[in-house]
C-alpha positions as CSV (number, residue, x, y, z in Angstrom):
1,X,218.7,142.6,58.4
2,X,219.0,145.4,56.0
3,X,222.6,145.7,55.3
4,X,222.1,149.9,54.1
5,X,221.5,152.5,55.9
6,X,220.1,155.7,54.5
7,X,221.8,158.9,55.0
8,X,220.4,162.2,53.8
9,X,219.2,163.0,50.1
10,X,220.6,165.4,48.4
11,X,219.2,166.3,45.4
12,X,221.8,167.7,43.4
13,X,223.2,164.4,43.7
14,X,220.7,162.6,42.0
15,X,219.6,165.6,39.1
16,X,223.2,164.6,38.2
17,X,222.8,161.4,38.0
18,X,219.6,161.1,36.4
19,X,218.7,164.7,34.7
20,X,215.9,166.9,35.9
21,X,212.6,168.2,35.4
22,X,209.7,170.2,36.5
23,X,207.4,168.0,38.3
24,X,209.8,164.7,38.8
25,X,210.7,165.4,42.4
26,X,214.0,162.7,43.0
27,X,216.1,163.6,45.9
28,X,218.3,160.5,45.5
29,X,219.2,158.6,48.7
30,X,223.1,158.2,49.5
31,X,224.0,155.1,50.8
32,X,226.7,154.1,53.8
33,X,227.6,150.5,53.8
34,X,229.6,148.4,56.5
35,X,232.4,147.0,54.9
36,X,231.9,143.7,52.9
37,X,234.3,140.4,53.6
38,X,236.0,138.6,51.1
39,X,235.9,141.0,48.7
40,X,236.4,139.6,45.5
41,X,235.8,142.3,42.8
42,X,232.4,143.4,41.7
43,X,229.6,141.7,40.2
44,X,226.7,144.0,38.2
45,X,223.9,142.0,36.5
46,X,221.7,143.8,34.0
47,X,218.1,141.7,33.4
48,X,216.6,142.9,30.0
49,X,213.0,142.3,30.7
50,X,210.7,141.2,27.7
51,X,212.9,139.0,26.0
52,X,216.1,140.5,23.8
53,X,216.1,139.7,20.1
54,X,219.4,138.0,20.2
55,X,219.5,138.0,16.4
56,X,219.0,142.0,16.0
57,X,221.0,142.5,18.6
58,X,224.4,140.1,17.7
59,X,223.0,139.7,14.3
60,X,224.5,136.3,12.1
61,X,225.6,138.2,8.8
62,X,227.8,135.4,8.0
63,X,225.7,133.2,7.6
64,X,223.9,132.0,4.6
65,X,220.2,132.3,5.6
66,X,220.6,135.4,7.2
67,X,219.1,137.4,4.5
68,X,216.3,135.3,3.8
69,X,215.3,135.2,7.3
70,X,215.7,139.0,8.1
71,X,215.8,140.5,4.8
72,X,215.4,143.9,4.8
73,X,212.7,146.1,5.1
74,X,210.4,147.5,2.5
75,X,208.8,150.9,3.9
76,X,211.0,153.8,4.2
77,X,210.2,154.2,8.0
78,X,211.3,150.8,9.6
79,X,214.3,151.0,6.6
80,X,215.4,154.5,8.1
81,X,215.7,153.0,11.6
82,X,218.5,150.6,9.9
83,X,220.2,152.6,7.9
84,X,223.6,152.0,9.6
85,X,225.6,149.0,9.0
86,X,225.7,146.5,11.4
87,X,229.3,146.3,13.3
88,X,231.7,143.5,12.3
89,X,232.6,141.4,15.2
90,X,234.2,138.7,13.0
91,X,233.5,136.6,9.8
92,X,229.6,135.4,11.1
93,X,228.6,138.1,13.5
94,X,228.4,141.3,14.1
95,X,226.3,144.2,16.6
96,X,223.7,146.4,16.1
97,X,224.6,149.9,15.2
98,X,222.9,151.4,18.3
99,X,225.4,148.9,21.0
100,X,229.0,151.7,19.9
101,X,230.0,151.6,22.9
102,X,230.2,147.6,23.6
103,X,231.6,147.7,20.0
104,X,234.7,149.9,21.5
105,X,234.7,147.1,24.3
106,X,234.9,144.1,22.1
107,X,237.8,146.0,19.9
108,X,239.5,146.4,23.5
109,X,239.1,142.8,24.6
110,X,236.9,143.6,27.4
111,X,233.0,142.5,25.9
112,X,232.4,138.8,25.3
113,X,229.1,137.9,23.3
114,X,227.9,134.6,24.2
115,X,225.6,133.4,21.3
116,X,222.7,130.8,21.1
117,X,222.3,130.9,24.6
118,X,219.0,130.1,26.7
119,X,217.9,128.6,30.2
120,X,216.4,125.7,30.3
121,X,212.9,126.3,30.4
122,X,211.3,125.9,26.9
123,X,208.3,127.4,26.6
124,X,207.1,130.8,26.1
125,X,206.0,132.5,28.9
126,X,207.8,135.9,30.3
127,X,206.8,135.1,33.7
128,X,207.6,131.6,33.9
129,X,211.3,132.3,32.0
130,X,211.9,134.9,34.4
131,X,211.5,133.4,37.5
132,X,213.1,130.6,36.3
133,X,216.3,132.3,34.8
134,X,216.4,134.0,38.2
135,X,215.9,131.0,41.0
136,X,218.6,129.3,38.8
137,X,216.0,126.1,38.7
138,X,215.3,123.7,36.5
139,X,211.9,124.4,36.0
140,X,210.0,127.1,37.2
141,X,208.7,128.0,40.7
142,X,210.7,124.9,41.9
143,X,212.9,127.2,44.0
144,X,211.9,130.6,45.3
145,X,215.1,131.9,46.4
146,X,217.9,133.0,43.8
147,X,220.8,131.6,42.9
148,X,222.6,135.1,43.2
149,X,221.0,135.4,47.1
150,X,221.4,131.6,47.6
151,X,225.2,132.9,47.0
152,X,225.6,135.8,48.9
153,X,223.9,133.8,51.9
154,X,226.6,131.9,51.8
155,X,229.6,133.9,50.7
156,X,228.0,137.1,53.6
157,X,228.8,139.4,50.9
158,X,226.0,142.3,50.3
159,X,224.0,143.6,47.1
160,X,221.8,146.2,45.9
161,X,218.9,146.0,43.0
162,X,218.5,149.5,41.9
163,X,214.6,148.3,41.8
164,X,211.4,149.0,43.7
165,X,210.7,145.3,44.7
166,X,213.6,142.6,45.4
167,X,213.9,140.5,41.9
168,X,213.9,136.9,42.2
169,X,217.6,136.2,41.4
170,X,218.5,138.0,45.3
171,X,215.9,136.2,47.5
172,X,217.4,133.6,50.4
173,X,220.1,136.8,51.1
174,X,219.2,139.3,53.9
175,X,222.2,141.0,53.0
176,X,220.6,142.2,50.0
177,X,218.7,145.7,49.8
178,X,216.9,147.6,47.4
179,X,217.4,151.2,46.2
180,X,215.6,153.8,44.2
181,X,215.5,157.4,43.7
182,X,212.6,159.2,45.6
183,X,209.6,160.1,43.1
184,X,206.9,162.1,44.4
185,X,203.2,160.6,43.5
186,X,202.7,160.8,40.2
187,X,199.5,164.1,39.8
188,X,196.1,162.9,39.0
189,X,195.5,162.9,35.3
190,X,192.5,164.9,35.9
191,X,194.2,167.8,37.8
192,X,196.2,167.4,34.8
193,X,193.6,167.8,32.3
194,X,192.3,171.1,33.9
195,X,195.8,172.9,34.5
196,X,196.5,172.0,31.1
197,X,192.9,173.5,29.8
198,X,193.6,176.2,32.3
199,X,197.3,177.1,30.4
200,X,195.8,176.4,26.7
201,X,195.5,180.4,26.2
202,X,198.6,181.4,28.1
203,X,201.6,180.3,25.3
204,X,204.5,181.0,27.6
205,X,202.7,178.4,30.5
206,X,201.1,175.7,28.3
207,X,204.6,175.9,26.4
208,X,206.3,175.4,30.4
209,X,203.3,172.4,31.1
210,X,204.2,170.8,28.0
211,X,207.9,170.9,28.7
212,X,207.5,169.5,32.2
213,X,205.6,166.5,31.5
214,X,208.2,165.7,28.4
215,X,210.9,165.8,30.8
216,X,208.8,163.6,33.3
217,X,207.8,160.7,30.2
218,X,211.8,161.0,29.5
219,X,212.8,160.0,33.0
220,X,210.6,157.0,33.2
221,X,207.7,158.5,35.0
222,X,204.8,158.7,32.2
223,X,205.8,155.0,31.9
224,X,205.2,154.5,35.4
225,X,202.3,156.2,35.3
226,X,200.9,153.8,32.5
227,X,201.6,150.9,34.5
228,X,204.8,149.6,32.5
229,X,207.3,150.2,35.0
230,X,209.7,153.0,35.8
231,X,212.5,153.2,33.5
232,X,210.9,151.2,30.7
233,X,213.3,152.1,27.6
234,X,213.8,155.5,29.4
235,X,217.6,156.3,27.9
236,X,217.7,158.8,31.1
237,X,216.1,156.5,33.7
238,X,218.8,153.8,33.1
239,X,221.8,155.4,32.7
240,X,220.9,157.3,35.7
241,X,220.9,153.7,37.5
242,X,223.4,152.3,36.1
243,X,225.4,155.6,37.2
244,X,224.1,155.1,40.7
245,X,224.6,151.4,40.9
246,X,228.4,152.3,39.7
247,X,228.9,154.7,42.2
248,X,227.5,152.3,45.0
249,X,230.0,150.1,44.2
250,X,233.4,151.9,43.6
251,X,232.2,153.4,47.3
252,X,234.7,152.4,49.7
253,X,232.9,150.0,51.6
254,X,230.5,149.8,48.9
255,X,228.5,146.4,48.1
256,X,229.6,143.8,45.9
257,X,226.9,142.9,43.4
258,X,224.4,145.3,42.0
259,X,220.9,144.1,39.9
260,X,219.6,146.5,37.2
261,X,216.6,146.1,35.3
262,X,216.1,147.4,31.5
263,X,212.3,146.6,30.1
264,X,210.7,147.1,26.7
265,X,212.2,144.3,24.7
266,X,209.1,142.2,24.4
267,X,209.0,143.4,20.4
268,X,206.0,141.7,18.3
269,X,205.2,144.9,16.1
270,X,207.8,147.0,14.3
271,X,211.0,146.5,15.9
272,X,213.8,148.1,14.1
273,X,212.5,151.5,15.3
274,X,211.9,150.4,18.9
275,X,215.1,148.6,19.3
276,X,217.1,151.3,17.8
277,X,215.9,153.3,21.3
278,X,216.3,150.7,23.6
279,X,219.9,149.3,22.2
280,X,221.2,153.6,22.3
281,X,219.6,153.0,26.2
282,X,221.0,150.0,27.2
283,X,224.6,151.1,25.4
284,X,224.3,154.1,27.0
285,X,223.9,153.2,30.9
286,X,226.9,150.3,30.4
287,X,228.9,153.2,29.3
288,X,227.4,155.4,32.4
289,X,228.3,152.5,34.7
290,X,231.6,151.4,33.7
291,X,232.7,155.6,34.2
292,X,231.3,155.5,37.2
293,X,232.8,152.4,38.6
294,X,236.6,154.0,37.7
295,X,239.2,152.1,38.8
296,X,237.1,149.4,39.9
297,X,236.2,148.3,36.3
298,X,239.3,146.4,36.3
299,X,238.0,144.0,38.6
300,X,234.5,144.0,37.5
301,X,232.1,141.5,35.8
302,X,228.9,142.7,34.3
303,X,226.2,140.2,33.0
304,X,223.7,141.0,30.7
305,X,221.0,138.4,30.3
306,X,217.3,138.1,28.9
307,X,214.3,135.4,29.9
308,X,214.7,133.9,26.2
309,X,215.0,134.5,22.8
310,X,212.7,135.5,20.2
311,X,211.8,133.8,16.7
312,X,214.5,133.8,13.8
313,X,212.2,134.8,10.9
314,X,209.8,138.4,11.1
315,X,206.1,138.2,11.7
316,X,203.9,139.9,9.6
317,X,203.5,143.1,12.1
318,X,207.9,143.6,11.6
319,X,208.3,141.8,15.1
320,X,209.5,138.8,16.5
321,X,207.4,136.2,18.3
322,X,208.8,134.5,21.6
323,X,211.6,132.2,21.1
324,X,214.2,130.4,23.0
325,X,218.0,130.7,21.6
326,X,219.5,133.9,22.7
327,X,222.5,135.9,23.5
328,X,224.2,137.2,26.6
329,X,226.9,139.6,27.4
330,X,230.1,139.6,29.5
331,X,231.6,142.8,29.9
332,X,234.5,144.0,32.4
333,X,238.6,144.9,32.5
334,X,239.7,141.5,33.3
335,X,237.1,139.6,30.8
336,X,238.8,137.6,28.2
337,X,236.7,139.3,25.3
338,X,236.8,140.5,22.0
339,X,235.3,137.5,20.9
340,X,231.9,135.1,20.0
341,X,231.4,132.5,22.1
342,X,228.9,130.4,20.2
343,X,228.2,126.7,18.8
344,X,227.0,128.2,16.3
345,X,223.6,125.3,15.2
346,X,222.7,127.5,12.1
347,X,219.9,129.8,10.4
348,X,219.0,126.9,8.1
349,X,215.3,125.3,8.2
350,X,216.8,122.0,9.6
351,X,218.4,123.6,12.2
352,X,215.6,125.9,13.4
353,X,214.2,124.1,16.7
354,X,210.6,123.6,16.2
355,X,211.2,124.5,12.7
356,X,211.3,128.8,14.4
357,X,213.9,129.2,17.0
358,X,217.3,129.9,17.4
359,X,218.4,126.4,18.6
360,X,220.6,126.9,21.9
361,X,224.0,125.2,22.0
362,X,224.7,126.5,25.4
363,X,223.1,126.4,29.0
364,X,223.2,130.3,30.5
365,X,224.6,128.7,33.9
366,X,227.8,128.1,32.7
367,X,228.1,131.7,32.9
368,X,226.3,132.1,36.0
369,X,228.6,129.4,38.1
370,X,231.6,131.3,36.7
371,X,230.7,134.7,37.7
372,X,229.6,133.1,41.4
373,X,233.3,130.9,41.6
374,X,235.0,134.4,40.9
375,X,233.2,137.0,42.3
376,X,231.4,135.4,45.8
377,X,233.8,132.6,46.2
378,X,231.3,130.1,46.0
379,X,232.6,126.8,44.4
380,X,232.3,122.5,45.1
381,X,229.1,121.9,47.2
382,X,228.3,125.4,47.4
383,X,228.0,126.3,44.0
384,X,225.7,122.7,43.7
385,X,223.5,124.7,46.3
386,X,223.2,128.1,44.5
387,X,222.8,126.6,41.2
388,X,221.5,122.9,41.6
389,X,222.0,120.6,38.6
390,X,224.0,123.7,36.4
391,X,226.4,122.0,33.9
392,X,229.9,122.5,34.0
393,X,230.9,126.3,33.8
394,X,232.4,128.0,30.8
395,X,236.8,128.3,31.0
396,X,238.8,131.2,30.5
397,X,235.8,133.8,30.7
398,X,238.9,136.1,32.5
399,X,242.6,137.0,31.4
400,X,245.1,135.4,34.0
């Protein structure tokens, strides 16, 4: 049963939300929801699709192979897209420039940085990691509900993925629905080609063509168009969602757990330039979200998780290979934050699993059953069903 029910778009709604152009039609649908039992605070999970560079994102400055392993670049380009100091978090770590915002958090006690983190799959496949991260399994394709709809199946509490297709992690939950703005069909490419050859002599219309179709690649759609998914490091496209997925929740009424997708962080060539867009993205839409929640931040958790890690040491293309140690974020008012959690294994050669990795220390379902216990009221038997064979969760992820 689909627990939403459309009511009319209006699409000054949505242009505020998500920004505007000529040729992205995006009347944005408004949602009415039934009211929601046992409400116990919200729950917003952000999957970063591709696989986060945990070390260029909560980089380990402290310590001593650091340097060695990521030393800096040589060309001028890839040095001018770190040009900014990394931000202290304390003696070993620290953010990248581009995450401000969850900077401010962490200074405020509301951002937690989980470090050296990973599922347990270990190999290296985006597919496999991602279905597995989001069935909560053991190995992949064992289950093929989630853990978060195995959850709300049994807790009756509803969700939204801001998404085109239901991910993984909310299968097994029919109270769970899916949301996105309306897009017109993306225009042939051809047609394309022959208004733009039509224009080429008219400055004022080519200049209006040209405009248009920047503002449509900025919102996600020549992304979309290309087959990479709508939204893919699109600063607009997300922090229009995450807006959305904010305001969905601090409705009254509104649904308890919302699923946002960021992709773009699979990053094998020259990845100082391209994570400096998608880190400004993804600090961006948090920031979007946690305005748009209000008052209801103080009672919100947001999760932000990736498949698995990527390689400690460059490749020769100023990438990172597929890895396995990573790092996740816990953000929200009641979090206890402004602090690393991490058993911290090293940088050193020793220490490297399979002589490349970050080794992980700690199993990303003791954050999961947490956020489950707290938000959904799942616990004992029940959390054993959502997340079968999960270790012990994490303490003291909250203030009392």
């Amino acid at each position: 049963m689909n627990a939403f029910t459309p009511m009319f778009p209006t699409r000054r709604r949505w242009l505020q939300t998500a920004g505007a152009g000529l040729l992205l039609a995006s009347p944005g649908l408004r949602m009415a929801f039934a009211s929601s039992p046992q409400a116990r605070g919200k729950l917003v999970v952000v999957m970063l699709r591709g696989a986060l560079d945990g070390l260029a994102a909560v980089p380990a400055v402290g310590d001593p192979q650091w340097s060695a392993l990521r030393p800096p670049p040589a060309d001028a380009a890839t040095n001018a897209a770190q040009t900014a100091p990394p931000l202290p978090l304390d003696a070993t770590f620290a953010l990248h420039p581009a995450l401000a915002q969850l900077h401010r958090w962490y200074g405020e006690g509301q951002l937690l940085v989980a470090h050296a983190v990973a599922s347990p799959y270990r190999e290296r496949s985006h597919f496999d990691a991602q279905q597995l991260l989001e069935s909560g399994g053991q190995r992949p394709f064992e289950l093929t509900t989630g853990w978060l709809g195995r959850a709300l199946e049994l807790s009756g509490q509803r969700a939204v993925a801001l998404s085109p297709a239901m991910p993984v992690a909310l299968r097994g939950a029919r109270s769970a629905s899916t949301w996105t703005p309306t897009r017109a069909a993306a225009p042939d490419a051809d047609l394309m080609a022959r208004i733009a050859q039509t224009y080429q002599n008219d400055p004022m219309l080519s200049g209006l063509l040209d405009q248009a179709l920047t503002q449509r690649q900025t919102m996600g759609g020549g992304e979309r168009d290309r087959g990479m998914g709508a939204g893919a490091g699109s600063t607009a496209a997300f922090t229009g969602l995450a807006r959305q997925a904010g305001q969905f929740l601090a409705q009254a009424g509104g649904p308890d757990v919302a699923w946002l997708d960021l992709d773009g962080w699979d990053t094998h060539t020259q990845q100082a330039s391209r994570l400096q867009r998608q880190f400004a993205a993804l600090d961006a839409g948090l920031g979007a979200l946690r305005e748009s929640l209000g008052e209801r931040w103080a009672d919100t958790s947001v999760l932000v998780m990736t498949e698995f890690g990527r390689a400690a040491a460059l490749n020769g293309s100023g990438g990172t290979d597929h890895g396995t140690g990573g790092v996740a974020f816990l953000a929200g008012g009641a979090v206890a934050g402004g602090r690393v959690l991490a058993d911290w294994p090293g940088l050193a050669p020793q220490a490297l699993l399979d002589g490349r990795d970050l080794r992980p220390t700690r199993d990303i379902r003791t954050l999961l059953a947490p956020l489950l216990q707290r938000h959904l009221g799942v616990g004992g038997a029940q959390l054993a069903s959502a997340l079968p064979g999960a270790p012990k969760g994490a303490n003291d992820l909250w203030r009392a």
